[in-house]
Structures are given as C-alpha cells and as structure tokens.
DRENDO-1510 file (C-alpha; in Angstrom, 1 decimal, always signed):
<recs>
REC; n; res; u; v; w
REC; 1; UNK; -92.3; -14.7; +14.0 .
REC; 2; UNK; -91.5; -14.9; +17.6 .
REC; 3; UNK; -93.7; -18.3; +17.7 .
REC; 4; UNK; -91.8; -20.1; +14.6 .
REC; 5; UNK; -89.9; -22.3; +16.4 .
REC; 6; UNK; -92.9; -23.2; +18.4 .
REC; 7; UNK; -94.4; -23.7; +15.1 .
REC; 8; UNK; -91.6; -25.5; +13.6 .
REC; 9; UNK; -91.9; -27.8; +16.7 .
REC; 10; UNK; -95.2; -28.4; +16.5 .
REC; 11; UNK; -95.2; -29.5; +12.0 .
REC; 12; UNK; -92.0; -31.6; +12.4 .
REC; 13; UNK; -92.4; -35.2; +11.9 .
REC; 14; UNK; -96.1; -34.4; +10.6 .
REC; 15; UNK; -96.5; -36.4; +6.6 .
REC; 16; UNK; -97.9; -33.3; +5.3 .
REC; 17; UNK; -95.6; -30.5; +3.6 .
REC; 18; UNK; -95.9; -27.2; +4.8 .
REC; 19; UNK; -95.0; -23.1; +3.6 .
REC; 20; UNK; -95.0; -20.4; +5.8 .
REC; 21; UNK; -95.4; -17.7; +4.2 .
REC; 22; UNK; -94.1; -14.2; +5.6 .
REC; 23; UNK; -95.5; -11.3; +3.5 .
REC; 24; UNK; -93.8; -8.0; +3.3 .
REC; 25; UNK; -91.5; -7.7; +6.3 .
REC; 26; UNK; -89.6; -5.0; +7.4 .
REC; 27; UNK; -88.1; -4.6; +11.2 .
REC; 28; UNK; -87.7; -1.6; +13.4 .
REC; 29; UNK; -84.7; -2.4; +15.4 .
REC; 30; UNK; -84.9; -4.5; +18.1 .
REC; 31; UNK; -87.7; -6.2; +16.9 .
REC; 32; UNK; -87.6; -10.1; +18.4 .
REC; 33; UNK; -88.8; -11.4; +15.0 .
REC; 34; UNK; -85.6; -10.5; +13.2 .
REC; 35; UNK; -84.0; -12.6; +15.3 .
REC; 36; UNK; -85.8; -15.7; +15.2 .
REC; 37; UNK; -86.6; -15.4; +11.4 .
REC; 38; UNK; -83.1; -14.9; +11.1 .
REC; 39; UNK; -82.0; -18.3; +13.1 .
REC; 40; UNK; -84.8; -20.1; +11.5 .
REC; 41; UNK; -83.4; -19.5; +8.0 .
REC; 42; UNK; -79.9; -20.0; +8.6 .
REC; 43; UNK; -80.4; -23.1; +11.3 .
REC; 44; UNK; -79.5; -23.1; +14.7 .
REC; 45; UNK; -79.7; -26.5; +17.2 .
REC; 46; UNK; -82.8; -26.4; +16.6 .
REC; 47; UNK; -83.1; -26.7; +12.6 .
REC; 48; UNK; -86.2; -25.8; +10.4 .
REC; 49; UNK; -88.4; -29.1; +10.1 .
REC; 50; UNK; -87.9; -31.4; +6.5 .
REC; 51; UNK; -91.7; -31.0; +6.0 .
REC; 52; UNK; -91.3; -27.1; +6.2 .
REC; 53; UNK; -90.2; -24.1; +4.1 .
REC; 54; UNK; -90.2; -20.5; +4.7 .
REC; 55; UNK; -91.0; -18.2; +2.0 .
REC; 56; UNK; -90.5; -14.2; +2.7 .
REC; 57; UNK; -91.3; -11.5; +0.2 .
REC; 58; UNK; -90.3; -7.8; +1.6 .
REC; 59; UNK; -90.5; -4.1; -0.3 .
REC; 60; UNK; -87.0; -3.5; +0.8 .
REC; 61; UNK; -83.8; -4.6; +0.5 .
REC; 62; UNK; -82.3; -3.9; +3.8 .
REC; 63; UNK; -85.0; -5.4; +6.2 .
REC; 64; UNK; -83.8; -2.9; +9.3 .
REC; 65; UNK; -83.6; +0.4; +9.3 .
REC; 66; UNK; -79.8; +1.9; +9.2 .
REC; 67; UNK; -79.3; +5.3; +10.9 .
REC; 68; UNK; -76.2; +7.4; +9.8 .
REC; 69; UNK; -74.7; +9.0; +13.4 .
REC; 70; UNK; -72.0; +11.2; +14.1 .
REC; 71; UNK; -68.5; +9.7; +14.7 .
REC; 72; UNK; -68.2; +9.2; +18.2 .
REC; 73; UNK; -71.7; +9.0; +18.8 .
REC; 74; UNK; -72.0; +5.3; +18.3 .
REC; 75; UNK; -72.3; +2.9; +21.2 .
REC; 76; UNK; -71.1; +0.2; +19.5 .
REC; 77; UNK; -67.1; -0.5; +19.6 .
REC; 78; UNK; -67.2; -2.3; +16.2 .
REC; 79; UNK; -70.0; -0.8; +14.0 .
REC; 80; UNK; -69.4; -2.9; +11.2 .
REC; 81; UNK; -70.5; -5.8; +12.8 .
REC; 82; UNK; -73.6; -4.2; +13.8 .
REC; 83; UNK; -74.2; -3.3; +10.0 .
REC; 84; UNK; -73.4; -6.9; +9.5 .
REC; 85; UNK; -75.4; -8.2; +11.6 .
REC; 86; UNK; -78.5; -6.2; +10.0 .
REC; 87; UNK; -77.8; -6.8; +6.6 .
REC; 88; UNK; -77.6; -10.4; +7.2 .
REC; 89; UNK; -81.6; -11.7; +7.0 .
REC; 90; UNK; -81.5; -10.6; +3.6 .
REC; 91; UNK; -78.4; -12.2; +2.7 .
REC; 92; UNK; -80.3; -15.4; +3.6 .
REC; 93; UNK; -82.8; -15.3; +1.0 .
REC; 94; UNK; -81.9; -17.5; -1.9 .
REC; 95; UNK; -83.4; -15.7; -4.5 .
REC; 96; UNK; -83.8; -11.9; -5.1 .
REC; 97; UNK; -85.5; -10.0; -7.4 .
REC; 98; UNK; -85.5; -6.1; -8.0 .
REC; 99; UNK; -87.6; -3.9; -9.7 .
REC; 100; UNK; -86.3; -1.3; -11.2 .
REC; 101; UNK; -87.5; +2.0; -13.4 .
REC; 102; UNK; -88.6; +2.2; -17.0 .
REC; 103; UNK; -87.5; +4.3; -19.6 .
REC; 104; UNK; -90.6; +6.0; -21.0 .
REC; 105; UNK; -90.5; +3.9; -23.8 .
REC; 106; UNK; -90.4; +0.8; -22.1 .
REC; 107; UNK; -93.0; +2.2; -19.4 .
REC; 108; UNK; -95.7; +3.3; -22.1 .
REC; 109; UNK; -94.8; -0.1; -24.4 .
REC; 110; UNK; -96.1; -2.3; -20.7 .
REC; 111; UNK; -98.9; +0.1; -20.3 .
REC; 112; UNK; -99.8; -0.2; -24.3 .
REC; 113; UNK; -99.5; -4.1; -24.0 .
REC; 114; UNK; -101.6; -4.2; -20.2 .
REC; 115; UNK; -104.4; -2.3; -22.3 .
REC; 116; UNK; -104.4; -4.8; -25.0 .
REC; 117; UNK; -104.9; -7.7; -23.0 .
REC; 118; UNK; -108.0; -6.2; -21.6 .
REC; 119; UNK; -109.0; -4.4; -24.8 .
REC; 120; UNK; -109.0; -1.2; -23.6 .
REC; 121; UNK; -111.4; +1.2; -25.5 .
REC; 122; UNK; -109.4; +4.1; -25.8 .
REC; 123; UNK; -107.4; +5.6; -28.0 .
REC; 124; UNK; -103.5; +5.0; -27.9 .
REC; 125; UNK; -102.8; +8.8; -27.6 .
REC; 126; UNK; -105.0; +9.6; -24.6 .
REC; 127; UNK; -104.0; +6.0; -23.2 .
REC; 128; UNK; -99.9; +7.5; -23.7 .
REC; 129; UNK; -101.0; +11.0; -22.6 .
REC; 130; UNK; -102.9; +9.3; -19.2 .
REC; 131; UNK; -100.2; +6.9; -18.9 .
REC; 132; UNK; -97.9; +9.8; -18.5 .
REC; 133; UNK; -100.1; +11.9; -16.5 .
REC; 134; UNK; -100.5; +8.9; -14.0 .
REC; 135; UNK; -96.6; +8.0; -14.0 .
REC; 136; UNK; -95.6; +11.9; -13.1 .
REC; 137; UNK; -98.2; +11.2; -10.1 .
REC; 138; UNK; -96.5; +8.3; -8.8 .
REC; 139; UNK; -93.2; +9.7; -9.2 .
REC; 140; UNK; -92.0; +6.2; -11.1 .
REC; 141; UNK; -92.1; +4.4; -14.4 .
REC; 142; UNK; -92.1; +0.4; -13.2 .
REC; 143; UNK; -94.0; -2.1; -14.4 .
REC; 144; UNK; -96.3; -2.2; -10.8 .
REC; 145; UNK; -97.2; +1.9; -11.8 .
REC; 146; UNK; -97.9; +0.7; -15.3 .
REC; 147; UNK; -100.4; -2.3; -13.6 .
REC; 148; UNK; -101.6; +0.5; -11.5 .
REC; 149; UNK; -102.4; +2.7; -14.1 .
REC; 150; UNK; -104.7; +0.0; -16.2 .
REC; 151; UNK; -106.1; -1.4; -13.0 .
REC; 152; UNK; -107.4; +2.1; -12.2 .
REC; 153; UNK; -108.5; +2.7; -16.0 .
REC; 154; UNK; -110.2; +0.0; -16.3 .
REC; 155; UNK; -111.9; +0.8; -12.9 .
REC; 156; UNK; -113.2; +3.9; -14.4 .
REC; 157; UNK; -114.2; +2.2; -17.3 .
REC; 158; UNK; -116.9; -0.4; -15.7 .
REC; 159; UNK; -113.9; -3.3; -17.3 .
REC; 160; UNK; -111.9; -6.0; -15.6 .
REC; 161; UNK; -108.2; -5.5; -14.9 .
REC; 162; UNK; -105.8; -8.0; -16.3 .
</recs>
C-alpha cells in the first residue's frame, strides 16, 4: 500500500481498466499503508487514475486498533481527533456489509439448505445434532460457521462442498 501511488502513476493514462484489490486489511498503528490507502481513496493532489478502482474487503470494522488509557495518560491534546482520524478509512468505503449471528433456527435452516444443495447423505437429526455440536465449537451461529460446518462434512464424507 505504500507503493499505490507509484502504482497509480504508473496505470494512469493506460486504455486498459484496472482493480486493485486489497484483501483483508487491518493496521497496527503507525502503519504507513493506512495513510496512503487512506489518501488514495479519499483523493489528494494526486487523485486515483480514471482507469483505476480500489476494492478493500477487511474482517473488522475499525481497521486500527483503539486502546482505552487512563485519563491523563494520553499524549494527545485532542483525543477525539485522533479517534477520528482512525475511524476514518472505514468511513470511506462505499459499501458495508456485516455479518451478524443466527438464531438457532435460522442457523440450522442454512446448514439444512447447505446440505441439500450437495445432497448430503445423512440424516436431518444427526446433521442438527452435528450442526450444533460444530456451532458450540466455534462459539457462533453465522452463515460462514454454517458453510464451515458442511465444507468440513462433506470433507469427511469423500463429497464436494457447495
């Protein structure tokens, strides 16, 4: 990310269209490629070429870690813009999506409907009874632990996962 501009530089005025794709970020503080992700996406004098878009995908939705520290402690004369200043990357992400928790029912119903797109040969009680077992592992009912789940069945089962 410390690069992109060079990169930028280097696709603009080219005819071909180009995505650069950024998977999973997270920063530790500090980190330079905050920064220049950051003024890529929001423009600076130096703008993002036509021919060039920037797709991100990330696990969390703060994309810099926040520390809680004692009053006082803090360097920083106005800590609010500080904690603007890191939550705004991910305020410059056009879309955002969020995954949240199942109910069990709605867990077990994405499990049950994973399973019959592969035609899982198992019964639906052991399949709810695994389901569960699997979930309580994981700690979560979501719809990537219910893909997990059938992806790891059907591992064990010599089948192809949807």
């Amino acid at each position: 990310l410390t690069d992109l501009m060079d990169i930028t530089d280097l696709l603009r005025g080219r005819p071909e269209r180009f995505i650069v794709f950024c998977d999973d970020l997270s920063f530790d503080a500090d980190e330079p490629g905050y920064k220049a992700l950051k003024v890529a996406l929001d423009g600076s004098v130096a703008a993002v070429a036509d021919n060039m878009l920037i797709y991100a995908t990330s696990n969390r939705r703060h994309l810099m870690p926040e520390r809680r520290v004692a009053f006082g402690a803090e360097e920083e004369i106005h800590p609010e813009e500080a904690i603007g200043e890191k939550l705004s990357l991910s305020d410059r992400f056009g879309l955002q999506l969020g995954f949240y928790r199942f109910d069990q029912e709605t867990y077990l119903d994405v499990v049950a409907s994973y399973a019959r797109r592969i035609a899982v040969p198992v019964d639906p009680e052991t399949l709810r009874d695994e389901a569960l077992r699997w979930a309580l592992a994981a700690g979560s009912r979501s719809g990537r632990t219910a893909r997990q789940f059938i992806d790891d069945l059907a591992g064990r089962l010599g089948m192809r996962s949807p």
